[in-house]
C-alpha positions as CSV (number, residue, x, y, z in Angstrom):
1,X,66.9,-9.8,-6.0
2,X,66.0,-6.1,-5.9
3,X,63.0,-6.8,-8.3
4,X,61.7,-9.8,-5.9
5,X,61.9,-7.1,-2.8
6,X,60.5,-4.2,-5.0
7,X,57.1,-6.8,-5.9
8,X,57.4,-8.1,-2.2
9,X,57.1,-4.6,-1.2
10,X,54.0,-3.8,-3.3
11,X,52.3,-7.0,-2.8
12,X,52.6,-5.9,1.0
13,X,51.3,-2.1,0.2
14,X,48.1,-3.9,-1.7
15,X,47.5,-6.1,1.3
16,X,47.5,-3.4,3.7
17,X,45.5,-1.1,1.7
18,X,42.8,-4.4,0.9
19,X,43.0,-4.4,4.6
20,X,41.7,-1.1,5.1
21,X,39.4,-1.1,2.7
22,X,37.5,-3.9,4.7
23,X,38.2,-2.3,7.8
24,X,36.4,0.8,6.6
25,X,33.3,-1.2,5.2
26,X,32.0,-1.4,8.5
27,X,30.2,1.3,9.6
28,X,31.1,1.0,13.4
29,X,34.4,-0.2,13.7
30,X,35.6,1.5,17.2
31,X,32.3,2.4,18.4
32,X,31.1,0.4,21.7
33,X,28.0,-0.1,22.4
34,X,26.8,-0.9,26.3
35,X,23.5,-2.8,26.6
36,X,21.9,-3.7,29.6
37,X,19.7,-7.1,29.1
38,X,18.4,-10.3,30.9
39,X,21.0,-13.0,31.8
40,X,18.3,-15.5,30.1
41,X,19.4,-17.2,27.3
42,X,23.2,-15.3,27.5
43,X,24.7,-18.3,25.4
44,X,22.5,-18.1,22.6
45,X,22.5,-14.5,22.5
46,X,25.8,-14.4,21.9
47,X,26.2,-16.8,19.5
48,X,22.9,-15.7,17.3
49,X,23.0,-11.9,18.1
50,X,26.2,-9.9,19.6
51,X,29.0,-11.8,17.3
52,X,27.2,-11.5,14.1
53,X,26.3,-8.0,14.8
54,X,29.8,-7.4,15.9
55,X,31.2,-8.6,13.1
56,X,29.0,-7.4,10.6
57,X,29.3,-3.5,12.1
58,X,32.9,-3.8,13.5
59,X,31.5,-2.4,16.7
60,X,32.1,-3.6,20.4
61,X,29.0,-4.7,22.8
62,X,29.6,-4.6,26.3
63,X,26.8,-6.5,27.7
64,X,25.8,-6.1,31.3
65,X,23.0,-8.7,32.9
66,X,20.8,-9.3,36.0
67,X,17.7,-8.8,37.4
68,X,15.1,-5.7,36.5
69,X,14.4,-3.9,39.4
70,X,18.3,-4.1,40.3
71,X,19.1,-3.0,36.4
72,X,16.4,-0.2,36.7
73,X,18.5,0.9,39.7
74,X,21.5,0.9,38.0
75,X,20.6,2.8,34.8
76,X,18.7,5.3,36.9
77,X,21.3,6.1,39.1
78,X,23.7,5.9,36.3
79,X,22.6,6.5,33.2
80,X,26.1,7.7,31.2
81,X,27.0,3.8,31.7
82,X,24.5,2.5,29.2
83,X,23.2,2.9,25.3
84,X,20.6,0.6,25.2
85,X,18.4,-1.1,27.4
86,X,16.7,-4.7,27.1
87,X,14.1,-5.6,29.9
88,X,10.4,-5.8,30.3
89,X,6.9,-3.3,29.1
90,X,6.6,-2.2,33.1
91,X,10.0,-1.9,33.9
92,X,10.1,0.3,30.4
93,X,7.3,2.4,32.1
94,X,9.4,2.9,35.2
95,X,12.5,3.9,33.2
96,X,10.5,6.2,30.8
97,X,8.7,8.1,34.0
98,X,12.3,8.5,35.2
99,X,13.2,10.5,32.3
100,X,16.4,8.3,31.3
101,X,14.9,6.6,28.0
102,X,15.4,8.6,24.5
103,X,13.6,8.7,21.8
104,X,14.3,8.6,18.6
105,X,12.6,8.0,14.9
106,X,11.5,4.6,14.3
107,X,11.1,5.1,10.9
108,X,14.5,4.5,10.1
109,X,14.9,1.2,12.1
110,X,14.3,-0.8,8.4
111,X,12.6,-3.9,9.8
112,X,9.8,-2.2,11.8
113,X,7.5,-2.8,9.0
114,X,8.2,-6.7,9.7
115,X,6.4,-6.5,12.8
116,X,2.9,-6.5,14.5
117,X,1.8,-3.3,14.4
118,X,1.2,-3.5,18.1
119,X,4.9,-4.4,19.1
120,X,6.4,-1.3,16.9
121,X,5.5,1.4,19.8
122,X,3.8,-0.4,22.8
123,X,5.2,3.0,24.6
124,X,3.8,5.3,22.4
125,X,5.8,6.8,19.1
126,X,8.9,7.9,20.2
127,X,10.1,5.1,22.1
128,X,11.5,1.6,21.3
129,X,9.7,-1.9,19.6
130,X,9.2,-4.6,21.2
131,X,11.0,-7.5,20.2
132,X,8.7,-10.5,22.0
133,X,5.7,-11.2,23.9
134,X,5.1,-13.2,26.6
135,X,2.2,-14.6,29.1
136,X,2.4,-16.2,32.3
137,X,1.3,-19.9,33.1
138,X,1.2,-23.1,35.1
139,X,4.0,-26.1,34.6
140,X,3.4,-29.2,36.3
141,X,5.5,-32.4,35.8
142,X,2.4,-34.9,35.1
143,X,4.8,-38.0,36.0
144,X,4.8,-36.5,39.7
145,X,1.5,-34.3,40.3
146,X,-1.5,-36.8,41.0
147,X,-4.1,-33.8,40.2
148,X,-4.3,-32.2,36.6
149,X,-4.3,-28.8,36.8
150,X,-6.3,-26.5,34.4
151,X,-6.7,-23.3,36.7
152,X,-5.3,-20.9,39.1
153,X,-8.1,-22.6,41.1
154,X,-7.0,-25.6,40.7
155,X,-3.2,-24.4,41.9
156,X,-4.0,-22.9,44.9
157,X,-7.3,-25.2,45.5
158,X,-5.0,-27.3,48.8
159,X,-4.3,-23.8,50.4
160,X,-8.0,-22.5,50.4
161,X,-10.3,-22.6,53.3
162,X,-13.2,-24.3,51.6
163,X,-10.9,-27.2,50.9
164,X,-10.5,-27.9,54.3
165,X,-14.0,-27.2,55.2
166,X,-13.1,-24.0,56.8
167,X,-15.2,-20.6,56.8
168,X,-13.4,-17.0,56.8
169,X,-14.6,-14.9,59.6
170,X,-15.7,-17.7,61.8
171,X,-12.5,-20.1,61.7
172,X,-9.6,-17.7,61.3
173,X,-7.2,-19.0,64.0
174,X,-7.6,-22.9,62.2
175,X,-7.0,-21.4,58.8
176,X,-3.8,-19.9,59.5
177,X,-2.9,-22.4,61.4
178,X,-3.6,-24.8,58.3
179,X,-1.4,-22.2,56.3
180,X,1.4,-23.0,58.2
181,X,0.6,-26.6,58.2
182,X,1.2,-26.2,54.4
183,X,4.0,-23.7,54.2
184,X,6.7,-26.3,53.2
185,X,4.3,-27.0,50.0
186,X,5.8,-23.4,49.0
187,X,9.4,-24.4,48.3
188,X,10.7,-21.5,47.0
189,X,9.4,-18.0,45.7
190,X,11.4,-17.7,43.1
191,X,13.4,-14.5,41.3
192,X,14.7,-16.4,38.7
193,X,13.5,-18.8,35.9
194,X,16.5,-20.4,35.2
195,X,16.4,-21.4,39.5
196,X,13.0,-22.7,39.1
197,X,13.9,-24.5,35.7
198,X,17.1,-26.4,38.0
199,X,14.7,-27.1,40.4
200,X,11.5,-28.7,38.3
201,X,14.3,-30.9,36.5
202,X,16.2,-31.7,39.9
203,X,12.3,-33.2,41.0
204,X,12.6,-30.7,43.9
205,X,9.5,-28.7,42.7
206,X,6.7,-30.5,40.7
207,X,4.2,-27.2,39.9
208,X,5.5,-23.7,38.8
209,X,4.7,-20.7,37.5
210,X,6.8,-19.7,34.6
211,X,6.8,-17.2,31.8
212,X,5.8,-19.0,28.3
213,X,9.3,-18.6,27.0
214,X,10.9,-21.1,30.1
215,X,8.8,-23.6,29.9
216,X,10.4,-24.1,26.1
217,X,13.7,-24.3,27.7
218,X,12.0,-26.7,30.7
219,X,10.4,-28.4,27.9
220,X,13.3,-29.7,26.2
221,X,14.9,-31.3,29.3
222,X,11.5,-33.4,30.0
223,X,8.4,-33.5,28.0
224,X,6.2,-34.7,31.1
225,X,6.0,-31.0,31.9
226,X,3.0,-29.8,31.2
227,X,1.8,-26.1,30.1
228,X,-1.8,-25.0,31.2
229,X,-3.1,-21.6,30.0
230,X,-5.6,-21.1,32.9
231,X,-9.1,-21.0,32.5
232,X,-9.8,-17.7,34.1
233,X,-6.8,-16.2,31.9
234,X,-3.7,-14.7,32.7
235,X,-0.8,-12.0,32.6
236,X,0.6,-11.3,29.4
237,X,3.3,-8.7,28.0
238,X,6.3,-7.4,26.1
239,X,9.5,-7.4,26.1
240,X,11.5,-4.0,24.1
241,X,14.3,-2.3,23.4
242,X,14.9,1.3,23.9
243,X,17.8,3.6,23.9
244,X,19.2,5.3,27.2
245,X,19.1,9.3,27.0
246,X,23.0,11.1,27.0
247,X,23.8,7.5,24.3
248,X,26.4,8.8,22.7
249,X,26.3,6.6,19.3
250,X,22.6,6.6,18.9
251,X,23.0,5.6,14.9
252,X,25.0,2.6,16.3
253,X,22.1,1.8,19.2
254,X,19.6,2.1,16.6
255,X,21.3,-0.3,13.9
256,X,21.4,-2.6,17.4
257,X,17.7,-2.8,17.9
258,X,17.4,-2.9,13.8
């Protein structure tokens, strides 16, 4: 009996000390990190991102969504609540004028050589990659829109004077009045994709404009949306990463955007 509790005992001390070993194999474990990112695509971000990188560094993410300009606000105002920061090339310029992004050496970030060399400092050395880019187009439902559209002429064509035979400067008072005829044509202005998305595939909306990277997700729900990359071109940018100044584990931000 006092052999089997003396090997019971020891078995128990290995396991613990296995334990810890483990435990100390990951070169974060206790550290939190708090990023500040878009609310688009949460579920797969979670699932493909924040647990494996979790569980690969031991770390905690605290991630904290919503819209830019009300993000910018926040991490402005407050900068001590955040480490790293997820959002868009001009709301990067905002933040950087406002003196609350860091910099830091990409050098050691070991995948930046797996990039374009245009996404690995869009900001200038110094400051973070970017991680996509992005442009802006036209999404029509082709089962529902009797017109095919190929142009931002083409989109706004039914709200223009000349359609209606109208001349600036001469019939002012019957063009806006033919504006507000067609007001209800505008269903929404929208402030976020995923509303627009609902909407195309609740038939409420038939045209959009939508970054490339919604109509992917609008895509898969009904492939009689179309894409158009309009003739006279369009708006195109990135979207980065960068680490908020007074980030307390900047080795652990930087192993993020890694």
């Amino acid at each position: 009996m006092k052999k089997f509790v003396t090997l019971l005992v020891t078995l128990l001390v290995i396991a613990s000390l296995s334990f810890c070993a483990v435990a100390e194999e990951k070169p974060f474990a206790g550290q939190t990190l708090t990023i500040s990112t878009f609310s688009f695509n949460a579920e797969l971000l979670q699932k493909n991102v924040y647990d494996p990188f979790e569980a690969a560094t031991g770390a905690k993410l605290v991630v904290d969504t919503g819209r830019n300009p009300e993000r910018v606000t926040k991490i402005v105002e407050s900068p001590e609540d955040y480490d790293v920061v997820i959002i868009g090339d001009m709301f990067v310029d905002q933040l950087r004028e406002a003196g609350v992004l860091e910099t830091f050496d990409s050098s050691k970030l070991s995948n930046i050589s797996g990039i374009y060399e245009n996404a690995r400092a869009p900001m200038g050395e110094g400051y973070g990659p970017a991680y996509t880019f992005n442009r802006l187009g036209i999404v029509y439902d082709s089962a529902f829109c009797d017109v095919e559209i190929k142009s931002w002429a083409d989109l706004f064509y039914y709200a223009t004077a000349a359609a209606f035979g109208l001349e600036p400067g001469k019939d002012d008072e019957a063009i806006f009045a033919k504006l507000a005829e067609l007001k209800p044509n505008v269903v929404k202005t929208w402030t976020s994709a995923n509303d627009t998305i609902t909407m195309l595939n609740q038939g409420e909306i038939s045209v959009a404009v939508l970054l490339d990277y919604s109509y992917t997700t609008a895509k898969n729900a009904n492939p009689d949306y179309i894409w158009v990359d309009p003739t006279e071109g369009s708006f195109s940018g990135y979207n980065m990463l960068n680490i908020v100044k007074g980030c307390e584990n900047k080795e652990l931000a930087e192993a993020f955007i890694d």
